[in-house]
C-alpha positions as CSV (number, residue, x, y, z in Angstrom):
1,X,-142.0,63.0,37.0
2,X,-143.2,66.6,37.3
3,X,-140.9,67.4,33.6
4,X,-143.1,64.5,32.3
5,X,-146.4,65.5,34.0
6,X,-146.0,69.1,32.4
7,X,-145.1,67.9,28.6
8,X,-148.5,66.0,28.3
9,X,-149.9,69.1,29.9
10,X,-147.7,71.0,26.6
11,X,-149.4,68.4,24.4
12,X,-153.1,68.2,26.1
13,X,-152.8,72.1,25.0
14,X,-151.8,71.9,21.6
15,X,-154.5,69.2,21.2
16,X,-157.3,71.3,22.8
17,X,-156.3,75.0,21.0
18,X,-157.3,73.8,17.5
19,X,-161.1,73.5,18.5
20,X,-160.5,77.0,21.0
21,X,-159.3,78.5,17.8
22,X,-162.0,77.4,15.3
23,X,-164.5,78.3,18.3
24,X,-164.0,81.6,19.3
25,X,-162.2,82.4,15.7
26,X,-158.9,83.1,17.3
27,X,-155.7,82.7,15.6
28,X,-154.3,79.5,16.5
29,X,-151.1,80.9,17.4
30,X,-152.4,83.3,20.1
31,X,-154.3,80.6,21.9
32,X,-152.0,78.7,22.3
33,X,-149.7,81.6,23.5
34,X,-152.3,81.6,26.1
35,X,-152.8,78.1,27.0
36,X,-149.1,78.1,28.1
37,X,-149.9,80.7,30.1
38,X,-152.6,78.5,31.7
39,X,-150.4,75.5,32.2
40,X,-147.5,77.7,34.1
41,X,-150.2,78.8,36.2
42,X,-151.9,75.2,37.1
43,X,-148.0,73.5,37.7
44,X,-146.8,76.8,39.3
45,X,-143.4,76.2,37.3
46,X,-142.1,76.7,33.6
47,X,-139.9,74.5,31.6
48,X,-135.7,75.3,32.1
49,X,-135.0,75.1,28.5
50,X,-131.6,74.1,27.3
51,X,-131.0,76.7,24.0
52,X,-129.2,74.2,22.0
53,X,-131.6,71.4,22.5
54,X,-134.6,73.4,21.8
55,X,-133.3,74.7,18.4
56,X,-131.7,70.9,17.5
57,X,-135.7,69.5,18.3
58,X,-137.9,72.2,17.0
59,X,-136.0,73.9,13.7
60,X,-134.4,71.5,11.8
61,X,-137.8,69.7,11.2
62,X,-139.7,72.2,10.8
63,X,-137.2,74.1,7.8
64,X,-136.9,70.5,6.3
65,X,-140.8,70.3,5.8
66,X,-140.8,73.8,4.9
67,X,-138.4,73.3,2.0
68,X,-139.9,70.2,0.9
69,X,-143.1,71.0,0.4
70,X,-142.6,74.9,-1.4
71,X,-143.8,74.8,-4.5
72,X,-140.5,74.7,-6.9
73,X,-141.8,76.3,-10.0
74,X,-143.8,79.5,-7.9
75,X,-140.2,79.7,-5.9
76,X,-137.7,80.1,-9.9
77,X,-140.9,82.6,-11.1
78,X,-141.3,84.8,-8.2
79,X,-137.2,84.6,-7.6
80,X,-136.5,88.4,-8.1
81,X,-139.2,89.2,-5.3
82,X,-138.5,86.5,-3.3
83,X,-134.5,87.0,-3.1
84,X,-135.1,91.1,-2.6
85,X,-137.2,90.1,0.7
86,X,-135.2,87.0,2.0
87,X,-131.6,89.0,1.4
88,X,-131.7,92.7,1.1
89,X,-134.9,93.2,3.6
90,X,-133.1,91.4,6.0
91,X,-130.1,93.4,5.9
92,X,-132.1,96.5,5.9
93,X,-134.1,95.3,9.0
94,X,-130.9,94.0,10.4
95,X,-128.9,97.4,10.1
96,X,-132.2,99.6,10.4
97,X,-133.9,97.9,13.6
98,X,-130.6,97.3,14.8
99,X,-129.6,101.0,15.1
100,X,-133.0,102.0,16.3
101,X,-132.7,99.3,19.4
102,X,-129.5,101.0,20.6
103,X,-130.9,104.2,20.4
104,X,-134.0,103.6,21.8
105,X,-132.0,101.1,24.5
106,X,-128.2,102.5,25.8
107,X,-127.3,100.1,27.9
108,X,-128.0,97.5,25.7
109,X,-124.6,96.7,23.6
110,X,-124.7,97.3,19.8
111,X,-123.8,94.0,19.0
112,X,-126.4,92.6,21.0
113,X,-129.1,95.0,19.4
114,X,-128.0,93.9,15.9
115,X,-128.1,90.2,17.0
116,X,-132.0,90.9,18.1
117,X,-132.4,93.0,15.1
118,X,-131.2,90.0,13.3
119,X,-133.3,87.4,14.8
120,X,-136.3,89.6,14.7
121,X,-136.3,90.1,10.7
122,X,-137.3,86.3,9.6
123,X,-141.1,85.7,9.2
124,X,-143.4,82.6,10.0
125,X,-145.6,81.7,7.6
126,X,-147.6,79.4,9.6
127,X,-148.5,82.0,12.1
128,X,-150.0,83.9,9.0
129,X,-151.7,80.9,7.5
130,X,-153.3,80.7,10.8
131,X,-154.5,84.3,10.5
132,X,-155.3,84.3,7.0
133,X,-158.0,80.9,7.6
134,X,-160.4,84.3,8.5
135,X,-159.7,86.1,5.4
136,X,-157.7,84.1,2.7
137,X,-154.5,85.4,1.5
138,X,-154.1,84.6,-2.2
139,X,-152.3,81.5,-3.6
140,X,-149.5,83.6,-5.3
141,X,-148.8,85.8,-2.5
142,X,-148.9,82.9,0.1
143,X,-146.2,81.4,-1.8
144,X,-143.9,84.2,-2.1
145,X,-144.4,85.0,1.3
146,X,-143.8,81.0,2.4
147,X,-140.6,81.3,0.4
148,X,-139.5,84.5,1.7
149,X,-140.0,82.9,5.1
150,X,-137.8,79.7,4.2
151,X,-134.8,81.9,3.1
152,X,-135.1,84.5,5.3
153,X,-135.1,82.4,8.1
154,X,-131.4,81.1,6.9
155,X,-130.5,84.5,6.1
156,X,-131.5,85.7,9.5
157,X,-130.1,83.3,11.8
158,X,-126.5,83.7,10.3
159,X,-126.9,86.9,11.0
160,X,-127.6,86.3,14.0
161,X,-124.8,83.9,14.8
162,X,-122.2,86.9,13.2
163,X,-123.7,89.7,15.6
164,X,-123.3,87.0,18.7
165,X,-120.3,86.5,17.9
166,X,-118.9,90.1,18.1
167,X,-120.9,90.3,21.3
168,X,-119.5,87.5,23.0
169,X,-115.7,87.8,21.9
170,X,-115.9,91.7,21.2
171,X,-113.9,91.6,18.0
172,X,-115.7,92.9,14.8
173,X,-114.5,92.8,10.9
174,X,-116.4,93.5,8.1
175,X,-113.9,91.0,5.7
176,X,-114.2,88.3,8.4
177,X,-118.4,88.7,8.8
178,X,-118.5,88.3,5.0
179,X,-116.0,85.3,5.0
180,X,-117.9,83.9,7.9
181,X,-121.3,84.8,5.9
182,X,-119.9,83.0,3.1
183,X,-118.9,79.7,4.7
184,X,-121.8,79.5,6.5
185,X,-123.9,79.6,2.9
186,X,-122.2,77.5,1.0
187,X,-120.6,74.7,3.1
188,X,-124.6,74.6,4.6
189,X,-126.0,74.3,1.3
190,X,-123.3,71.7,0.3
191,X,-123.9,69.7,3.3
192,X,-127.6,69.3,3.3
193,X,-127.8,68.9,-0.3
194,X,-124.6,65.8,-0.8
195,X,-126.7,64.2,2.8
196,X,-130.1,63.8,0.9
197,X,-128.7,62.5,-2.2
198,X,-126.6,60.0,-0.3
199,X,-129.5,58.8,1.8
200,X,-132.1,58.9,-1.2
201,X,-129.5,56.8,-3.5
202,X,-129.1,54.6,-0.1
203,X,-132.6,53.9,0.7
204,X,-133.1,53.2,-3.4
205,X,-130.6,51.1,-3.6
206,X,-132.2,49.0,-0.9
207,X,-135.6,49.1,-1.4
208,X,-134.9,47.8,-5.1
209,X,-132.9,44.5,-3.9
210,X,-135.0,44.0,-0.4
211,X,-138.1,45.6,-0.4
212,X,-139.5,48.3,1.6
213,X,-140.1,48.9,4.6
214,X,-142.5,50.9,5.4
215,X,-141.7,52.6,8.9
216,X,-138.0,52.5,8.3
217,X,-138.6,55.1,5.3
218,X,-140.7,57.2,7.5
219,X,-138.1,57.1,10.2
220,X,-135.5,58.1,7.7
221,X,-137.3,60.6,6.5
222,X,-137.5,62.4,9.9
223,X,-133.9,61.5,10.8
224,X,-132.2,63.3,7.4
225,X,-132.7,67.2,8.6
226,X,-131.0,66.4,12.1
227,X,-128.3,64.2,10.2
228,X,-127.9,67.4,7.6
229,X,-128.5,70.2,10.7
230,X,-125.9,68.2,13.2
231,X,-123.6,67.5,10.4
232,X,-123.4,71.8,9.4
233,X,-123.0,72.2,12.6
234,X,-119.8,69.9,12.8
235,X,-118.1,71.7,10.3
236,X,-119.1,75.0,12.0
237,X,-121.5,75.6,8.5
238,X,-124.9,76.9,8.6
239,X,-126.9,73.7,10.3
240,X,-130.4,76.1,9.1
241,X,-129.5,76.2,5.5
242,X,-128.4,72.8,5.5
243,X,-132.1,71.6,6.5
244,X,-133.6,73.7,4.2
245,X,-131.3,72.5,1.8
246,X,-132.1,69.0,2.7
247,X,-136.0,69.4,2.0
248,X,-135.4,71.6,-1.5
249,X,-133.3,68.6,-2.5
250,X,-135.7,66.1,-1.1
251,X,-138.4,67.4,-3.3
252,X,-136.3,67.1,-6.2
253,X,-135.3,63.5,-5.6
254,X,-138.9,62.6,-4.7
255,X,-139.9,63.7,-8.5
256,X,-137.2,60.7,-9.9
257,X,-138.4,57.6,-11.5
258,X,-137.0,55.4,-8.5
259,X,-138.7,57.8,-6.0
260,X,-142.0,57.4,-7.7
261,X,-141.9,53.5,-7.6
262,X,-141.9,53.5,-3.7
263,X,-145.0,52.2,-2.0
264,X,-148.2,54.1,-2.5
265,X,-148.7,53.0,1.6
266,X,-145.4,54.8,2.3
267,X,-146.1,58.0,0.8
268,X,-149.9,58.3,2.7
269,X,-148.2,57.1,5.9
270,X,-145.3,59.8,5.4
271,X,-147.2,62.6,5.1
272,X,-149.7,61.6,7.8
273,X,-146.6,61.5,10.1
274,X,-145.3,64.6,9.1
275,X,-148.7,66.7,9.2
276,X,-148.3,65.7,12.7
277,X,-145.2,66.5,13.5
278,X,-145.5,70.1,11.7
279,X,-148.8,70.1,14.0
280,X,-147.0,69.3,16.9
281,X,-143.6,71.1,16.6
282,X,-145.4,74.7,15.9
283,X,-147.6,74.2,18.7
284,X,-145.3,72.7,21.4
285,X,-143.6,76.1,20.8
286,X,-146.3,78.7,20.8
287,X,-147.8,77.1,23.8
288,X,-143.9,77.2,25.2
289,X,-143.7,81.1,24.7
290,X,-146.8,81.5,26.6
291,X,-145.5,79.3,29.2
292,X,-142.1,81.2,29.5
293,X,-143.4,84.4,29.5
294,X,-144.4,85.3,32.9
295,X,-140.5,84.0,33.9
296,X,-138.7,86.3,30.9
297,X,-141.4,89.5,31.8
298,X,-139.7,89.5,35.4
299,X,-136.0,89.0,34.4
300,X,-136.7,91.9,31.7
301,X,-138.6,93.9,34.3
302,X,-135.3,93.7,36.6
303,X,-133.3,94.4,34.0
304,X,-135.1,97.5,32.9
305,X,-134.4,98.4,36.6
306,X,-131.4,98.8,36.4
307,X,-131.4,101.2,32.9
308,X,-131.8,105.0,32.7
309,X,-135.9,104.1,32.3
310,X,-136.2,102.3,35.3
311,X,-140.3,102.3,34.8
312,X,-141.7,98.4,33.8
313,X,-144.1,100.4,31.1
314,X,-140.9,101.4,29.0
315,X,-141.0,97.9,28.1
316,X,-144.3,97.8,26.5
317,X,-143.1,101.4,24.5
318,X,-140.0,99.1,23.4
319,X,-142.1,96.7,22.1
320,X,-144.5,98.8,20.2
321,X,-141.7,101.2,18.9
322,X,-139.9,98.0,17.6
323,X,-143.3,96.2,16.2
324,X,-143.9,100.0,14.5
325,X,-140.4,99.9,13.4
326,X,-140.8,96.5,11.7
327,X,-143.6,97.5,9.9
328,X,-142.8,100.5,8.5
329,X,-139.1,99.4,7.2
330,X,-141.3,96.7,5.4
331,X,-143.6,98.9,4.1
332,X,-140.7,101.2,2.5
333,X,-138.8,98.1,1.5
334,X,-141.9,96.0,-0.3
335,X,-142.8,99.3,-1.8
336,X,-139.2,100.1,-3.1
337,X,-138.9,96.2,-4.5
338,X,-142.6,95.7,-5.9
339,X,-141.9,99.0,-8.1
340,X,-138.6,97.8,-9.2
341,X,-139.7,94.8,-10.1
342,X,-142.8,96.2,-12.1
343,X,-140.8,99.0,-13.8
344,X,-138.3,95.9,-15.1
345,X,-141.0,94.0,-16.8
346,X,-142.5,97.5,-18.5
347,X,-141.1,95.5,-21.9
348,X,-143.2,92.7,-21.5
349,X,-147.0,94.8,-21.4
350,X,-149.2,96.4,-19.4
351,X,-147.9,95.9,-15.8
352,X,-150.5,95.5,-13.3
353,X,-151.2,97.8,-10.9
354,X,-150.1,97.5,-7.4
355,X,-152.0,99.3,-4.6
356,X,-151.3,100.5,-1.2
357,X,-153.9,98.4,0.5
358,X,-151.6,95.2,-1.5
359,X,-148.5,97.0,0.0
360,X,-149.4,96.9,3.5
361,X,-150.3,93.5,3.4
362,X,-147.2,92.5,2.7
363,X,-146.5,94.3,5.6
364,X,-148.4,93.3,7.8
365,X,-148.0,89.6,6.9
366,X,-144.3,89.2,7.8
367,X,-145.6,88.3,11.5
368,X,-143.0,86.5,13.6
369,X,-143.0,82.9,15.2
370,X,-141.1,80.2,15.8
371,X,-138.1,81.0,14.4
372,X,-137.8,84.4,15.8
373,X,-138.3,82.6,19.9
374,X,-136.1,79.3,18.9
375,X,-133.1,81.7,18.2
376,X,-133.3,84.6,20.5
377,X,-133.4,81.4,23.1
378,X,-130.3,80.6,21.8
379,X,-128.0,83.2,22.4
380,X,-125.3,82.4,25.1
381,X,-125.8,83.3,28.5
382,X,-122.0,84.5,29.5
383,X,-119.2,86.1,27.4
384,X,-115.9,84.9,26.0
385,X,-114.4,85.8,29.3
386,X,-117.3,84.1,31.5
387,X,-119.1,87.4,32.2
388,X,-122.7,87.4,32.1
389,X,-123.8,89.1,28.7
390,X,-125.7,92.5,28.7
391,X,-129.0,92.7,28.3
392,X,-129.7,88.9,26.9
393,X,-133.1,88.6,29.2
394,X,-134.1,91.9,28.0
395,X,-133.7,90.8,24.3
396,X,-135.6,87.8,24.8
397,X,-138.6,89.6,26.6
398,X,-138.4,92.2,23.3
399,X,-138.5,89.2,20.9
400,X,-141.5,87.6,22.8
401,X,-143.4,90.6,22.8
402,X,-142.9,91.4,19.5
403,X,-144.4,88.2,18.6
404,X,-146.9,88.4,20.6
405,X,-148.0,92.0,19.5
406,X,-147.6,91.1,15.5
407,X,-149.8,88.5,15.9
408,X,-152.4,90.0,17.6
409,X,-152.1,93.5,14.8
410,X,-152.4,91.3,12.1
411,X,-154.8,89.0,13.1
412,X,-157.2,92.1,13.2
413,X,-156.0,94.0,10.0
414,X,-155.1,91.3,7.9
415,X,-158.5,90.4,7.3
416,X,-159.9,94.1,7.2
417,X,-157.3,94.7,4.5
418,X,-157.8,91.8,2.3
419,X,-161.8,92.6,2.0
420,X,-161.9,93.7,-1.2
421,X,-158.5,94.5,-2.2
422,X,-157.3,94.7,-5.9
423,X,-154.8,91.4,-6.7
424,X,-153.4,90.8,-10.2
425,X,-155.5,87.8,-11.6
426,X,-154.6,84.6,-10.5
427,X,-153.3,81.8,-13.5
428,X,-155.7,78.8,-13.9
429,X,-154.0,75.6,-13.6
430,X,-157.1,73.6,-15.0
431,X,-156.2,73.1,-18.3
432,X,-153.0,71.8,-16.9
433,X,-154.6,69.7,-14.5
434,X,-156.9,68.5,-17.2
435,X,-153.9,67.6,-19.6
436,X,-151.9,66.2,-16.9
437,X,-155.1,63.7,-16.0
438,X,-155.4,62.9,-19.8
439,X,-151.3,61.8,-20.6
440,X,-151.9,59.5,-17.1
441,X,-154.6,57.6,-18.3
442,X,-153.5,57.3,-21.8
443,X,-150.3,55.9,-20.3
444,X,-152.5,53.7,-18.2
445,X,-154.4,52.7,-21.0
446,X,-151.3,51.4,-22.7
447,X,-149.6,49.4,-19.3
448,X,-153.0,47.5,-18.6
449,X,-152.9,46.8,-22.5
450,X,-149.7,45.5,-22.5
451,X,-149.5,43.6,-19.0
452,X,-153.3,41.8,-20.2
453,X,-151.0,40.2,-23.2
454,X,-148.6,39.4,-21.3
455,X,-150.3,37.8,-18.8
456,X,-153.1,35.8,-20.9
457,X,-149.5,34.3,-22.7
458,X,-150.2,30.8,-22.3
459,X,-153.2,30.6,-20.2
460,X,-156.2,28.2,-20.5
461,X,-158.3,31.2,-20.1
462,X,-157.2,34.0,-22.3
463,X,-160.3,35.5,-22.7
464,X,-161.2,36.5,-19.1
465,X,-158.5,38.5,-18.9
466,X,-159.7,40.4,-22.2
467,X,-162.6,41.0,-20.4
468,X,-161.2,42.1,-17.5
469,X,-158.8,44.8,-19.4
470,X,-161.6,46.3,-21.2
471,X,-163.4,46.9,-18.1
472,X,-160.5,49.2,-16.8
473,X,-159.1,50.6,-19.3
474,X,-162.5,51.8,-20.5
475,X,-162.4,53.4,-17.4
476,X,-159.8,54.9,-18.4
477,X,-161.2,56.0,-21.9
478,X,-163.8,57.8,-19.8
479,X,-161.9,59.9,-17.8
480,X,-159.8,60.9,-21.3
481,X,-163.1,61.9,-22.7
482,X,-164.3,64.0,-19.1
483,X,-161.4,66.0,-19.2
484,X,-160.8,66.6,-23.2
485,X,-162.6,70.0,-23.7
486,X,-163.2,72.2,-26.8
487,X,-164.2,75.4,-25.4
488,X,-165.1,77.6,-22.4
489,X,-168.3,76.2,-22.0
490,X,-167.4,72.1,-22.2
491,X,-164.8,73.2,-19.0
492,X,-167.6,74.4,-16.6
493,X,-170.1,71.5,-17.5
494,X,-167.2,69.2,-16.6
495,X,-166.6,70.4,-13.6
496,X,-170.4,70.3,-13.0
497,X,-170.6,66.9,-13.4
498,X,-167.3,66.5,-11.9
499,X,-169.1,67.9,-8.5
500,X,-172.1,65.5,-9.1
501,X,-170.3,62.9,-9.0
502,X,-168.4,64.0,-6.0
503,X,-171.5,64.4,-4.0
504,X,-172.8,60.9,-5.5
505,X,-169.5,59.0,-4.4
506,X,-169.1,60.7,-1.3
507,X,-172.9,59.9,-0.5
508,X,-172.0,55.9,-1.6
509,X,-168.8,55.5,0.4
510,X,-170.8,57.2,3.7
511,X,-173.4,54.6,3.6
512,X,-170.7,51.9,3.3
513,X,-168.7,52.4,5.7
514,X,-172.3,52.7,7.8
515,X,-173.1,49.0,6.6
516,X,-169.9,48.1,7.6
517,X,-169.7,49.3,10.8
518,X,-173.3,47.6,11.7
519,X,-172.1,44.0,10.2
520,X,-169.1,44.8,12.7
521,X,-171.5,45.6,15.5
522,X,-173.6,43.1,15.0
523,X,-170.5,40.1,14.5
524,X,-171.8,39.4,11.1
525,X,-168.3,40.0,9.9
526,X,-164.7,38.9,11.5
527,X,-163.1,42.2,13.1
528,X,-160.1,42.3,10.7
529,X,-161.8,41.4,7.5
530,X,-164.0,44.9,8.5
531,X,-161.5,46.8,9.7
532,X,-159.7,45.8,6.3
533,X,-163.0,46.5,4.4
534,X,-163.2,50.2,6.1
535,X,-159.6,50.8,5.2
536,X,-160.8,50.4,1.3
537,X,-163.7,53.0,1.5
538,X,-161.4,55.3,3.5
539,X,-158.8,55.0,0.9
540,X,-161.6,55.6,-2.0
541,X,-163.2,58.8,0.1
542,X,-159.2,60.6,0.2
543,X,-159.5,60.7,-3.7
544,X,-162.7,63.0,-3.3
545,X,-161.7,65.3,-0.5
């Protein structure tokens, strides 16, 4: 009862930090960093979390959603960038930070450093969205930095796993790492992709000869990154890259002609369900850092005891020389790889120019999260021989902390940075947008055409439905001519009217839903018919949001 009593507790303070956040401007993250704290405080006891289970509930999700929802075409352009972050700044950090822990930190075992090293280099890029909601990061360098995030994370964590393993058996080889690198890769990869194809052509295959269900496609939907992550994990492959894996090849599949025939209900439904369980998953684990931390301060504090620094304030110098350390091998490292890239693509023009201020907000974004406390929780407690292994409290206490301190850094110099700083232009996808609108509706135009034929065929009536197919489709013919432009200046008074008539349908669907709600009030109306009624205006209103 008390395990139950202190999840809702978890929950009732993920609910209540968005509105602290957007009240006191906070980054969302960091309050609910503290809330844990409050709830260990008011139940007196924190959660015993089991490693394993945590990273099986909280990552594979999580990843899945990541990968689904990237934008494909910003991941192939930005590919050079993105691969020299995810890969080689990993590696650097990895060796780098690695070294610098066991320097800074004797007792702790070289193997164990490079695991923390390891687990410290991926980036969370909803801890930055969070941060950015003050000062806007923009488009193009969100979306490197989301996909930087969603390899680096893979890249990371099988680090990780190689470095634990030399720790916990004590047996190191550069030919077996890379072997053991390699597996991990591709048999992930292979897994996660072959799962969602099989389930996608499944779930097709049904759906076309039985219908479809609505909340059995949701529930698949959330069951194929643990069916990809568990399945990895079976075949001692990368269960991280298969998830994110699974959601690159879910958005792929999604774009197929079958995929776009499934239920418009379905696909509002999905996404509702997974807003809330990205919503839910990120929080849950914030707010279970701040719960754990009082708990892994005082194991780290007796461990520290027992070092050559025996003072509790070394570990507040460990944290801060490690936080420093990330940054500045960042720095060097997005530096380096920006002025590569640049001097590649001298051949193709002008290259733009790329400022310090840009540079160390790159920097400063790669702020650590989830990821970074769902994997340092997961390294073993004891040895291959059953001893306990060195140091593992202390890690954990320097991951937290780390988290902890990049948050609160860039949540006040992220948005002092980006005031004003130089970007390259960003593209304009309106003319795109507009085209894209234009080949819909002349493809509508010609379906309502066709299936108003066919459907008079033999009628008593055929004229009514004549009537009824030049109503819509001219309609359709409108929107065509709103979004068929000449020049510069027929764009903006399109999207001035476009706005108008934003305002104008908002304005209509609010009073509406007022009427209906009255009629309902006042049991004018049957409850269902105005619930059904309110569903309608809802659905219109989602269009203009």
């Amino acid at each position: 009862m008390a395990l139950i009593e202190t999840v809702l507790l978890l929950l009732l303070a993920v609910v209540v930090s968005g509105s602290i956040a957007r009240i006191t401007r906070i980054a969302l993250p960091l309050v609910q960093i503290a809330l844990g704290a409050v709830v260990v405080m008011i139940t007196g006891e924190s959660i015993d979390l089991e490693p394993d289970i945590f990273f099986l509930l909280f990552l594979p999700p999580l990843l899945f959603l990541d990968g689904w929802r990237i934008p494909k075409e910003n991941l192939f352009r930005d590919r050079a960038v993105i691969l020299e972050l995810a890969l080689g700044l990993v590696l650097f950090t990895v060796l780098g930070l690695g070294f610098l822990i066991w320097w800074m930190i004797p007792e702790m075992p070289l193997p164990v450093a490079f695991a923390l090293a390891a687990i410290l280099s991926p980036t969370d890029p909803i801890a930055v969205q969070a941060i950015a909601s003050r000062a806007p990061i923009p488009k193009r360098l969100m979306h490197i930095l989301e996909a930087e995030s969603l390899l680096n994370d893979a890249t990371g964590l099988t680090c990780m796993r190689i470095a634990v393993i030399a720790a916990t058996t004590g047996v190191f080889s550069i030919g077996a790492a890379i072997g053991t690198f390699a597996w991990l890769a591709l048999a992930g990869v292979t897994v996660g992709v072959g799962i969602t194809l099989a389930i996608s052509y499944a779930k097709s295959l049904v759906s076309r000869r039985w219908g479809e269900d609505v909340g059995a496609q949701i529930l698949i939907s959330l069951l194929i990154p643990f069916a990809a992550y568990l399945a990895a994990e079976e075949l001692h492959a990368s269960g991280i890259l298969a998830a994110v894996a699974a959601g690159i090849t879910m958005s792929f599949t999604e774009r197929g002609v079958r995929a776009t025939q499934a239920m418009a209900m379905t696909r509002i439904r999905r996404a509702v369900v997974w807003d809330t369980v990205q919503f839910v998953a990120n929080g849950v684990i914030f707010v279970i850092l701040g719960e754990q931390m009082p708990s892994i301060f005082a194991r780290a504090a007796q461990v520290v005891a027992g070092t050559s620094r025996p003072e509790t304030w070394w570990l507040a110098v460990y944290v801060l020389g490690i936080v420093a350390a990330l940054a500045t091998l960042r720095f060097v490292w997005v530096w380096t790889s920006l002025k590569l890239t640049l001097f590649r693509q001298r051949h193709k023009g002008p290259a733009p120019k790329v400022g310090l201020r840009l540079t160390m907000v790159m920097s400063l974004a790669g702020v650590r999260g989830a990821v970074t406390l769902a994997g340092i929780l997961t390294v073993p407690f004891v040895l291959a021989d059953g001893s306990p292994l060195p140091s593992r409290s202390l890690a954990i206490f320097l991951a937290a902390g780390v988290i902890i301190v990049s948050l609160v850094v860039a949540t006040f110099a992220l948005p002092r940075l980006l005031k004003n700083v130089e970007l390259p232009p960003e593209p304009s996808h309106q003319q795109e947008e507009d085209r894209s609108r234009v080949a819909a509706a002349g493809a509508a135009l010609k379906a309502v055409e066709e299936a108003s034929h066919r459907l008079a065929e033999g009628q008593a009536d055929p004229d009514r439905y004549a009537d009824i197919a030049s109503r819509i489709m001219a309609l359709y013919r409108h929107r065509i001519e709103s979004h068929t432009h000449t020049d510069d200046d027929d764009v903006e008074a399109s999207r001035r009217l476009d706005l108008i008539e934003r305002e104008l349908r908002l304005a209509g669907l609010a009073a509406e839903r007022h009427a209906l709600g009255r009629l309902m009030r006042t049991r004018q109306i049957d409850e269902d018919v105005g619930r059904r009624l309110i569903r309608e205006v809802d659905l219109q209103e989602i269009r203009y949001q």
